[in-house]
Backbone as JSON Lines, residues from 0, in Angstrom:
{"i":0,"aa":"X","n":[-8.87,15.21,-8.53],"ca":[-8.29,14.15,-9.35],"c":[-7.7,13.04,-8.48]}
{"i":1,"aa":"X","n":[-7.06,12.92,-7.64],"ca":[-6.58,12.3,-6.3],"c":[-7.37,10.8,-5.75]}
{"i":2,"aa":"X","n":[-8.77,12.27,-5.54],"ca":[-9.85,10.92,-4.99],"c":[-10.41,10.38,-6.16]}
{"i":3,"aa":"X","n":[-10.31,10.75,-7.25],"ca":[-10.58,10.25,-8.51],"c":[-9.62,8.6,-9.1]}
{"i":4,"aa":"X","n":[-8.61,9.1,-8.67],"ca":[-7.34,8.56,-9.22],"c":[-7.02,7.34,-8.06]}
{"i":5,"aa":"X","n":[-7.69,7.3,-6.56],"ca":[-7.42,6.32,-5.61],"c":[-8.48,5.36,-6.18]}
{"i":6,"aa":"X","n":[-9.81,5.99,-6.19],"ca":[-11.15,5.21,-6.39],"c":[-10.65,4.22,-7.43]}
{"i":7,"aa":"X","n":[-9.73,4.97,-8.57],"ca":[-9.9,4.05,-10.05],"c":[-8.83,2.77,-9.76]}
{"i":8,"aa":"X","n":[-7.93,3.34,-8.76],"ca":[-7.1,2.33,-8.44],"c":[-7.3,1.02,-7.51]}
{"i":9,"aa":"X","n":[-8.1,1.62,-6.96],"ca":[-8.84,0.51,-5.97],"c":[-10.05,-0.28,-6.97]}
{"i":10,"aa":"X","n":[-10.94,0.24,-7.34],"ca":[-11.55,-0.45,-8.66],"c":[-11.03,-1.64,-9.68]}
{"i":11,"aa":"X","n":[-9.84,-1.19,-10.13],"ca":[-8.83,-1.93,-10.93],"c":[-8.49,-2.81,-9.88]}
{"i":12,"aa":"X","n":[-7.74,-3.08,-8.6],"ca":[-7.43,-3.87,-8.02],"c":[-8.86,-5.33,-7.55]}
{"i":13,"aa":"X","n":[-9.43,-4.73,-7.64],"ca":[-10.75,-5.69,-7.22],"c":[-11.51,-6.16,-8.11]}
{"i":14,"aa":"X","n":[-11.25,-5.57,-9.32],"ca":[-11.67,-6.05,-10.65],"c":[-10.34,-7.41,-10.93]}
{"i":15,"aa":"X","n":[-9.45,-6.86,-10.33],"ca":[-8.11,-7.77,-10.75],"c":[-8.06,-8.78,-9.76]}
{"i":16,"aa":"X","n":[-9.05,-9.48,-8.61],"ca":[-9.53,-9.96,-7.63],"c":[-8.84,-10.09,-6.37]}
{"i":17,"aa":"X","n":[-8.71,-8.65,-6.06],"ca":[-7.97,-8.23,-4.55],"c":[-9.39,-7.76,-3.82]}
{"i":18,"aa":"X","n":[-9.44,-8.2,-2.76],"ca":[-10.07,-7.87,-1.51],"c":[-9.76,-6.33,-1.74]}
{"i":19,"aa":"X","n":[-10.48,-5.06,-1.39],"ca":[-9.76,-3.75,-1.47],"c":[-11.16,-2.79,-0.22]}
{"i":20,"aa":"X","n":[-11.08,-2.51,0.84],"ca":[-11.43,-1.32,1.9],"c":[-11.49,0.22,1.51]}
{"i":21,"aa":"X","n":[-11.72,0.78,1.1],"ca":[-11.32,1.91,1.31],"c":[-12.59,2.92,1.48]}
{"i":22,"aa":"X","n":[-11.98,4.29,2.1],"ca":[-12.97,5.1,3.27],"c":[-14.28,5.51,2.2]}
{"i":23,"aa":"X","n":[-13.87,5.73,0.7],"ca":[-14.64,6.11,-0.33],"c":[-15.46,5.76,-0.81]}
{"i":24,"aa":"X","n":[-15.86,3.61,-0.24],"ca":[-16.48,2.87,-0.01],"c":[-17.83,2.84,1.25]}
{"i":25,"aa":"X","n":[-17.27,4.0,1.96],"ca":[-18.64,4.22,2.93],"c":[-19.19,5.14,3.09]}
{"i":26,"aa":"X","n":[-20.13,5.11,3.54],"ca":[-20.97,6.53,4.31],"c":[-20.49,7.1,5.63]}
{"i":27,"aa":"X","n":[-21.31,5.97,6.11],"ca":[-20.72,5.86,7.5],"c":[-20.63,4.71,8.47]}
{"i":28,"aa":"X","n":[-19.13,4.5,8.41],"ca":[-18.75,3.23,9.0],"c":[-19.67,3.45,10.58]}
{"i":29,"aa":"X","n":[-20.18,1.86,11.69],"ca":[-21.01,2.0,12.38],"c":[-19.94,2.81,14.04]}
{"i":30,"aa":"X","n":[-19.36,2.28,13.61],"ca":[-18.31,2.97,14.73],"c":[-17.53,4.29,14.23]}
{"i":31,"aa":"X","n":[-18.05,4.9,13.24],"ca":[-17.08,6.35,12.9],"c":[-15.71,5.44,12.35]}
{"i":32,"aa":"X","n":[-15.36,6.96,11.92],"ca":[-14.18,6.59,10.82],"c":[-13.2,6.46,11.4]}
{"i":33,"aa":"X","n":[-13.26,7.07,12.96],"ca":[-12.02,7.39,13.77],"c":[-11.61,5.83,14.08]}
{"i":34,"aa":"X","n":[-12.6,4.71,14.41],"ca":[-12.55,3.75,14.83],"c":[-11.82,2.71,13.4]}
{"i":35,"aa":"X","n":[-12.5,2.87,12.44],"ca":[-12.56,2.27,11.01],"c":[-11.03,2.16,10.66]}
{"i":36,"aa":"X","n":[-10.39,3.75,10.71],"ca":[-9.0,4.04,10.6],"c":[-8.53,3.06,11.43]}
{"i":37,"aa":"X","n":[-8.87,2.68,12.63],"ca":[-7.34,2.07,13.78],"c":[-7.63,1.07,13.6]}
{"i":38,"aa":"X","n":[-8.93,0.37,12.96],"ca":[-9.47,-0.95,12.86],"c":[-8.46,-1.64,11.48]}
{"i":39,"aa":"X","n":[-8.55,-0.97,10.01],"ca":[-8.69,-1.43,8.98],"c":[-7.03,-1.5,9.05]}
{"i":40,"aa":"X","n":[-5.85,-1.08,9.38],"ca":[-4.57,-1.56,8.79],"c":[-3.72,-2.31,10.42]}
{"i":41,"aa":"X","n":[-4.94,-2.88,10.82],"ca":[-4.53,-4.2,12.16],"c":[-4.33,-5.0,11.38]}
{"i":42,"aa":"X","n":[-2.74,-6.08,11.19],"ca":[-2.52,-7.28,10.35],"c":[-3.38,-7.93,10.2]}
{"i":43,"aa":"X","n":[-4.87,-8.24,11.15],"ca":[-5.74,-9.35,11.28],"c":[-6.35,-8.76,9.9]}
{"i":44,"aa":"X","n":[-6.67,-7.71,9.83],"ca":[-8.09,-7.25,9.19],"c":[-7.29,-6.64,7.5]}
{"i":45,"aa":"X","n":[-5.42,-6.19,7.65],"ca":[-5.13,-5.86,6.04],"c":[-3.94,-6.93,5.89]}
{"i":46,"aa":"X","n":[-3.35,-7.62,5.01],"ca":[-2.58,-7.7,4.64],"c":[-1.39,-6.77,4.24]}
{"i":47,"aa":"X","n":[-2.07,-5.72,3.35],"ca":[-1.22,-4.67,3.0],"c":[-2.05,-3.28,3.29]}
{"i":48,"aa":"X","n":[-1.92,-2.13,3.26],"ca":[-1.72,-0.98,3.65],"c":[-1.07,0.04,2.49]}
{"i":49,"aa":"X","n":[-1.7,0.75,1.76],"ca":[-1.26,1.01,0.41],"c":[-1.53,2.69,1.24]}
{"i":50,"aa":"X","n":[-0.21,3.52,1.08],"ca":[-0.38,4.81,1.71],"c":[-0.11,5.55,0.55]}
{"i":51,"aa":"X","n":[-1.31,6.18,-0.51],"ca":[-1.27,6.92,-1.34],"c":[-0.37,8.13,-0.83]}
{"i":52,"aa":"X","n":[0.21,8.85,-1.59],"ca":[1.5,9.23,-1.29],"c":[1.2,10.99,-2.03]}
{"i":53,"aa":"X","n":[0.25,11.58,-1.34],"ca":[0.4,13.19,-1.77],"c":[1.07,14.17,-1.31]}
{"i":54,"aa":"X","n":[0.79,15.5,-1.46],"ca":[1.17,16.82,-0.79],"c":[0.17,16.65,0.38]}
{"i":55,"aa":"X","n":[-0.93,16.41,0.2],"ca":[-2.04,16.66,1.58],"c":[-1.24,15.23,2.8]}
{"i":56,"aa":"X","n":[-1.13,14.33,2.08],"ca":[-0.88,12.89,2.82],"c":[0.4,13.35,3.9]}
{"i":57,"aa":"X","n":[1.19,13.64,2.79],"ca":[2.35,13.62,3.48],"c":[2.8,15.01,4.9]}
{"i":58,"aa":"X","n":[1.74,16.03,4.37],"ca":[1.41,17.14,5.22],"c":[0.82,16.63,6.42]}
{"i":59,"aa":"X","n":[-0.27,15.81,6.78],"ca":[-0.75,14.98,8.17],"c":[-0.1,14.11,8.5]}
{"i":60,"aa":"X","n":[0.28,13.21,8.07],"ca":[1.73,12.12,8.28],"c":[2.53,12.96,9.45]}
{"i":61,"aa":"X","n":[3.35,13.88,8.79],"ca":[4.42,14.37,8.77],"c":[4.15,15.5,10.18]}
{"i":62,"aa":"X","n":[2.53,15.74,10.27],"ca":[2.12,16.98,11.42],"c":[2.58,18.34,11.21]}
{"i":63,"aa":"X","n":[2.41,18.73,9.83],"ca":[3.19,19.85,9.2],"c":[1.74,21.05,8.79]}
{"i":64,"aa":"X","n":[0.69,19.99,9.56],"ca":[-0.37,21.26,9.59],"c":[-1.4,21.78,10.9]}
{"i":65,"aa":"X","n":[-1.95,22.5,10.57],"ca":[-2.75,23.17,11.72],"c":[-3.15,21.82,12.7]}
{"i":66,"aa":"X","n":[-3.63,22.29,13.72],"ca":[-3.77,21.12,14.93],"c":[-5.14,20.64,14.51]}
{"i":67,"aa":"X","n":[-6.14,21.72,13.89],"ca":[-7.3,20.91,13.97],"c":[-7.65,20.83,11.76]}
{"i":68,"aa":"X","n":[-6.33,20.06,11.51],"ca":[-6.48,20.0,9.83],"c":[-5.7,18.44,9.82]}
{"i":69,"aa":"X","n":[-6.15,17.82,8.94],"ca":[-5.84,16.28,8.82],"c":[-5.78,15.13,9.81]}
{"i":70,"aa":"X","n":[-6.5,15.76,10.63],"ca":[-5.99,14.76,12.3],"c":[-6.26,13.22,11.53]}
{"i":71,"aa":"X","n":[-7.38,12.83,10.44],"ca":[-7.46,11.36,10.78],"c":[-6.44,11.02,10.05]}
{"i":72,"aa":"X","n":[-5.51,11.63,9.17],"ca":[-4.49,11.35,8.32],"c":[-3.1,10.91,9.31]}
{"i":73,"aa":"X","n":[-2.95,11.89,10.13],"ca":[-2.25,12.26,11.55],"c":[-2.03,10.83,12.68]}
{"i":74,"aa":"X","n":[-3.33,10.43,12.43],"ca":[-3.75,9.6,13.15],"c":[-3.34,8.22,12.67]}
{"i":75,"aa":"X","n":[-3.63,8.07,11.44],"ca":[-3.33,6.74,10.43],"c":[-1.82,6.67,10.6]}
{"i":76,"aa":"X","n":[-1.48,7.7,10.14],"ca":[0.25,7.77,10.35],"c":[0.39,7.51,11.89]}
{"i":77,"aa":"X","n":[0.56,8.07,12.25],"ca":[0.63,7.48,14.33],"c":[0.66,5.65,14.55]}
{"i":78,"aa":"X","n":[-0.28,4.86,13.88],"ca":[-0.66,3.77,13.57],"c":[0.33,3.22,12.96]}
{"i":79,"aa":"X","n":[0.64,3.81,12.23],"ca":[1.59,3.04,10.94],"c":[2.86,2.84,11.65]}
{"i":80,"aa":"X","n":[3.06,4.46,11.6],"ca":[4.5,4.21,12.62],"c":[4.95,3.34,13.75]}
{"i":81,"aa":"X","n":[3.49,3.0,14.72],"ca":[3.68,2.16,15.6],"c":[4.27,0.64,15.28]}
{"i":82,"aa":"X","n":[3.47,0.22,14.79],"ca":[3.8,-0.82,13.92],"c":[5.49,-0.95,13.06]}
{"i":83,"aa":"X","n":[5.64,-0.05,12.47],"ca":[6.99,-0.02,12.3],"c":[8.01,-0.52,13.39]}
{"i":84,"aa":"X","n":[7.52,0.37,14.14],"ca":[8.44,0.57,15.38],"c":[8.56,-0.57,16.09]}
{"i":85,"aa":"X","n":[7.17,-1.22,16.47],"ca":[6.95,-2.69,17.01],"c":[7.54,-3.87,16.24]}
{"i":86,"aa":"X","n":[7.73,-4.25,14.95],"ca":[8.12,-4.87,13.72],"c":[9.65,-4.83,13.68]}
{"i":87,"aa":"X","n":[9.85,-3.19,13.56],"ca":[11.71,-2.77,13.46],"c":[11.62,-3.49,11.83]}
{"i":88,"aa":"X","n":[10.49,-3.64,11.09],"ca":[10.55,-3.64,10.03],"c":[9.29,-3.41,9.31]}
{"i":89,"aa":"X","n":[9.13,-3.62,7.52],"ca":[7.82,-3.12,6.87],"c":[7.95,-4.02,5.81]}
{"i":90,"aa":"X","n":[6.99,-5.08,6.58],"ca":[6.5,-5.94,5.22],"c":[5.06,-5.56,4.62]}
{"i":91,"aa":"X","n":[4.01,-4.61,5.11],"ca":[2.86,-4.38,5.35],"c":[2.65,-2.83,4.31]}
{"i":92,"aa":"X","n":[3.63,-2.01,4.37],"ca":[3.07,-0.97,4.32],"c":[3.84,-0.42,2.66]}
{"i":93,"aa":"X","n":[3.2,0.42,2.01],"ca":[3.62,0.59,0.5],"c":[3.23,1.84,0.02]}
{"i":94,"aa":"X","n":[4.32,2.43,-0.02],"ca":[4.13,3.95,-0.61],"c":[3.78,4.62,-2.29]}
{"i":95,"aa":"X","n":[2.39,3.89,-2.57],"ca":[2.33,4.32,-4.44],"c":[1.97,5.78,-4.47]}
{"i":96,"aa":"X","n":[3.2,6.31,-5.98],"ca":[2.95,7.7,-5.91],"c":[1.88,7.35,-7.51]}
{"i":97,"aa":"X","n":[0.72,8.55,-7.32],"ca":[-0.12,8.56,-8.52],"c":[0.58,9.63,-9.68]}
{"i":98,"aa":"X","n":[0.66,9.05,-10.75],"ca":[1.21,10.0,-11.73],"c":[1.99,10.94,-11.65]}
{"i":99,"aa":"X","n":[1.88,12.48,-11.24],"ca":[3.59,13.12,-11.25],"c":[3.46,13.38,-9.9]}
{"i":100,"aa":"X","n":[3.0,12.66,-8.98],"ca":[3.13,12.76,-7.51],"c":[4.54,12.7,-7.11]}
{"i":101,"aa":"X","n":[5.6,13.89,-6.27],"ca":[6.44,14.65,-6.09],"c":[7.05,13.07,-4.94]}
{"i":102,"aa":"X","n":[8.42,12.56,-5.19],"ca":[8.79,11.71,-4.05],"c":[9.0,12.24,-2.89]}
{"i":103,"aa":"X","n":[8.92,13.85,-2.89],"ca":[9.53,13.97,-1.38],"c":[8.23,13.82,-0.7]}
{"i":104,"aa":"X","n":[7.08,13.25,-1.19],"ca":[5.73,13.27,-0.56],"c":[5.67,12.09,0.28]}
{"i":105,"aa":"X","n":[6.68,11.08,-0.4],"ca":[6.53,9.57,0.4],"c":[6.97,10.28,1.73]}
{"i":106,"aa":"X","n":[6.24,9.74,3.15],"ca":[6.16,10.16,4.53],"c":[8.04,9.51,4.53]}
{"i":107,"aa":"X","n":[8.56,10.56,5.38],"ca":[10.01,9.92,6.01],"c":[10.24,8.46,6.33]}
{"i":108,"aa":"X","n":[9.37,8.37,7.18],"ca":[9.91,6.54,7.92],"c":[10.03,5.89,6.42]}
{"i":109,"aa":"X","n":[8.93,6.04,5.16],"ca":[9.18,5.11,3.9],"c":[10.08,5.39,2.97]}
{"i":110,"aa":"X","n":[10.54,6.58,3.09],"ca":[11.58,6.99,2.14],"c":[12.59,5.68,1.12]}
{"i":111,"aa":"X","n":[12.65,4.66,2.21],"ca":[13.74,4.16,1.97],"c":[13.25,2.86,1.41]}
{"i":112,"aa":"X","n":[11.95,3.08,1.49],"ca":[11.28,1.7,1.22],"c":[10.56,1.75,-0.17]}
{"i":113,"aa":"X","n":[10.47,0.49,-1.08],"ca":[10.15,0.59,-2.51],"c":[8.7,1.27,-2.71]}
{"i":114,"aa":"X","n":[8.47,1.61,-3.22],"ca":[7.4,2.68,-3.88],"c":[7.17,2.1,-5.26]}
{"i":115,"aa":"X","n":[5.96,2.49,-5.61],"ca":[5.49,2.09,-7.59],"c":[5.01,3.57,-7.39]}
{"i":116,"aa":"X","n":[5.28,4.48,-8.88],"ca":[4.98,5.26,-9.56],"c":[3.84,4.77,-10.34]}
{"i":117,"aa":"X","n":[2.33,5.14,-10.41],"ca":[1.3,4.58,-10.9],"c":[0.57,5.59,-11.97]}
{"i":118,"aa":"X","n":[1.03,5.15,-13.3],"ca":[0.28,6.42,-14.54],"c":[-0.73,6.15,-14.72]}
{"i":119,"aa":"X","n":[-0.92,4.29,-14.78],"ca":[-1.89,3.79,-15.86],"c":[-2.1,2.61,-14.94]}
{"i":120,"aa":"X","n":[-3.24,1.99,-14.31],"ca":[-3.66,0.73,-13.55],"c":[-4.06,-0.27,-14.95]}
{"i":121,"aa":"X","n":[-2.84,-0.82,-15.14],"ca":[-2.89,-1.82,-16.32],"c":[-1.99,-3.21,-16.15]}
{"i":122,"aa":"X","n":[-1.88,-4.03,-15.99],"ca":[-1.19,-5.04,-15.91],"c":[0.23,-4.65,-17.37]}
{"i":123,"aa":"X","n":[-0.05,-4.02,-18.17],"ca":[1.12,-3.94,-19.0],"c":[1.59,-2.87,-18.59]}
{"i":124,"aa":"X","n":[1.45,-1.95,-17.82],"ca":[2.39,-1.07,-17.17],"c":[3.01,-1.83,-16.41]}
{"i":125,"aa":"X","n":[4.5,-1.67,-16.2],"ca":[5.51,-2.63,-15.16],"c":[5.07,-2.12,-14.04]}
{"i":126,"aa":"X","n":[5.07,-0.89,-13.59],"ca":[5.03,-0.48,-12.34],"c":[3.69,-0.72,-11.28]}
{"i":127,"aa":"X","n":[2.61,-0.82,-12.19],"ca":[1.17,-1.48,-11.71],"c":[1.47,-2.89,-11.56]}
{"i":128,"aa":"X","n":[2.11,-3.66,-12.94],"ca":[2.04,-5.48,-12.83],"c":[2.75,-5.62,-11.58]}
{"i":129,"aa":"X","n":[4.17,-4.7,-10.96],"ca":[4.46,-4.99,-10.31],"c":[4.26,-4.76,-8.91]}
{"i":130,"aa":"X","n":[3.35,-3.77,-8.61],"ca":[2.57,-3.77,-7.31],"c":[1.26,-4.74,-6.98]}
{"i":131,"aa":"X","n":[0.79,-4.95,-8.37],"ca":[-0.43,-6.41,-8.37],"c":[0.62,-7.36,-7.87]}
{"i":132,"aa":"X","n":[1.74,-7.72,-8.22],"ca":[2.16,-9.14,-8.26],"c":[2.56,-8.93,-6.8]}
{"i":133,"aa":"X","n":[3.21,-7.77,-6.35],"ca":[3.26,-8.05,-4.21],"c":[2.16,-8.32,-3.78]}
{"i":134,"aa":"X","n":[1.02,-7.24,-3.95],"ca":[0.18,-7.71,-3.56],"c":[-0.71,-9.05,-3.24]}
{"i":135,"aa":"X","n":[-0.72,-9.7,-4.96],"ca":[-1.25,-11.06,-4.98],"c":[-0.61,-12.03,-4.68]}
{"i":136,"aa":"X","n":[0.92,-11.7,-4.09],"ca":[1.83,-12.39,-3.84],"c":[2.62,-13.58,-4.91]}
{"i":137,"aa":"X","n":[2.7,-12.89,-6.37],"ca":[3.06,-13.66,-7.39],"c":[4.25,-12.81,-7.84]}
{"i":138,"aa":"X","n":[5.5,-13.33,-7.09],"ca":[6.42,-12.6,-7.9],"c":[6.83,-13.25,-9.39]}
{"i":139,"aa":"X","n":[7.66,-12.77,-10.11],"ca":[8.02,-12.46,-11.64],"c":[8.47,-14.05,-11.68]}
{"i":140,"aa":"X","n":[9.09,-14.13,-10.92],"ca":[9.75,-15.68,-10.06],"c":[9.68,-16.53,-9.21]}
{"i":141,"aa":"X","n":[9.68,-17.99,-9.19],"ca":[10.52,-18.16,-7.68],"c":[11.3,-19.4,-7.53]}
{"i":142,"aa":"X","n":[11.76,-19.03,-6.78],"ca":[12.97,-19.77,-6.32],"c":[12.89,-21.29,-5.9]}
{"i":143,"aa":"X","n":[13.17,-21.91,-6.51],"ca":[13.22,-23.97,-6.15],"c":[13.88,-23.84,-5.14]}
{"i":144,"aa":"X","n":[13.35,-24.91,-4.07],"ca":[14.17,-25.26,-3.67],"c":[14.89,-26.67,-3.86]}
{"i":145,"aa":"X","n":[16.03,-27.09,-3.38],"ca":[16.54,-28.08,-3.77],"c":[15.54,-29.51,-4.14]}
{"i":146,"aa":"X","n":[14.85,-30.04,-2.83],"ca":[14.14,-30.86,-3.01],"c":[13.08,-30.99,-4.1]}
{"i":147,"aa":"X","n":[12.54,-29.93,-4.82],"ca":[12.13,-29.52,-6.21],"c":[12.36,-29.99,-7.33]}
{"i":148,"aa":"X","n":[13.85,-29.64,-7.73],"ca":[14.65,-30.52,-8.34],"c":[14.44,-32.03,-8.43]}
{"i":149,"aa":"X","n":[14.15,-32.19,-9.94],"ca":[14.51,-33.89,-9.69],"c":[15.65,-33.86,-11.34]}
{"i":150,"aa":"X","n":[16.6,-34.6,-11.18],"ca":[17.85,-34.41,-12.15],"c":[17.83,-35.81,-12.43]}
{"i":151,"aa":"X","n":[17.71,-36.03,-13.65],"ca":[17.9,-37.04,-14.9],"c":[19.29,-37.49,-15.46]}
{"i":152,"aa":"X","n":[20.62,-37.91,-14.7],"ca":[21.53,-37.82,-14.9],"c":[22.01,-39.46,-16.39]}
{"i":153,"aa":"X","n":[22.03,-39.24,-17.33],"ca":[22.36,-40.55,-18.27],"c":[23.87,-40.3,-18.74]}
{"i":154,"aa":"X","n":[24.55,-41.44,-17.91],"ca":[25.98,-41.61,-18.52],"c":[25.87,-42.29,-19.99]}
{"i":155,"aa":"X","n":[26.97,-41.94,-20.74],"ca":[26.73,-42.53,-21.95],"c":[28.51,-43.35,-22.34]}
C-alpha cells in the first residue's frame, strides 16, 4: 500500500503541474540507482525533497537495520543529513506522513520540522492544499510590502 500510496501521490502532484522524480518512475536509471539517489536531491537538480515518512524509512535513516538491509535508504539519509549540517538549516527537505503513518517514524534530525499528514491527495484536504501550496510556492498569503501600498488619503 506504501508504494501504492507514494505513486498516487506523486501522480496527483504532476497532474497538479509539479515537476515530480521518483525511483518508481524507472527501470533503470543509466548510472544505477546508487548514483540517481546522490544525483536527484542536489539543490541544482530538486527544489524539494519529500521524505515519505514510514516504519521501513525511518528504520534505514535511522541505521536501525542489518548492514546489508536498506543501504540505499541509509544512504539517502547520509545525503540529507549532510546538507542539513552544511545549511545548519532545512528549507529543502519535508517529512509527509501517509495516512495513519506513526510520527515517531519522521527520521530524528526532522522531528522538529513541519510535516503534512496525507489521507486524501485533494486540494480540499488542508493538509495536501497545504503541502501543494510550499511546494508551488503559493502561500495562503502574502505579505505587501510597503512600496505596494498606494493610500488614497481625502480630507474632507
Amino acid at each position: 500500500m506504501r508504494k501504492r500510496g507514494v505513486l498516487e501521490l506523486a501522480k496527483t502532484l504532476i497532474v497538479g503541474g509539479l515537476k515530480v522524480e521518483l525511483d518508481q518512475f524507472l527501470i533503470r536509471p543509466p548510472y544505477g540507482f546508487e548514483r540517481w539517489r546522490t544525483e536527484r536531491p542536489r539543490p541544482e537538480n530538486s527544489r524539494f525533497v519529500l521524505m515519505i515518512c514510514t516504519p521501513e524509512y525511518y528504520a534505514g535513516v535511522e541505521n536501525l537495520v542489518a548492514v546489508d538491509k536498506r543501504r540505499g535508504v541509509f544512504w539517502e539519509g547520509a545525503l540529507i543529513h549532510n546538507y542539513l549540517y552544511k545549511k545548519k538549516a532545512n528549507k529543502r527537505f519535508i517529512p509527509p506522513l501517509l495516512d495513519d503513518a506513526d510520527e515517531d517514524h519522521v527520521p530524528d534530525a526532522f522531528q522538529q520540522h513541519r510535516r503534512y499528514r496525507l489521507t486524501v491527495f485533494d486540494v480540499s484536504e488542508s493538509n495536501y492544499d497545504d503541502l501543494y501550496r510550499e511546494l508551488a510556492d503559493q502561500p495562503a498569503s502574502r505579505r505587501r510590502s510597503p512600496s505596494e501600498i498606494s493610500l488614497d488619503l481625502a480630507a474632507s
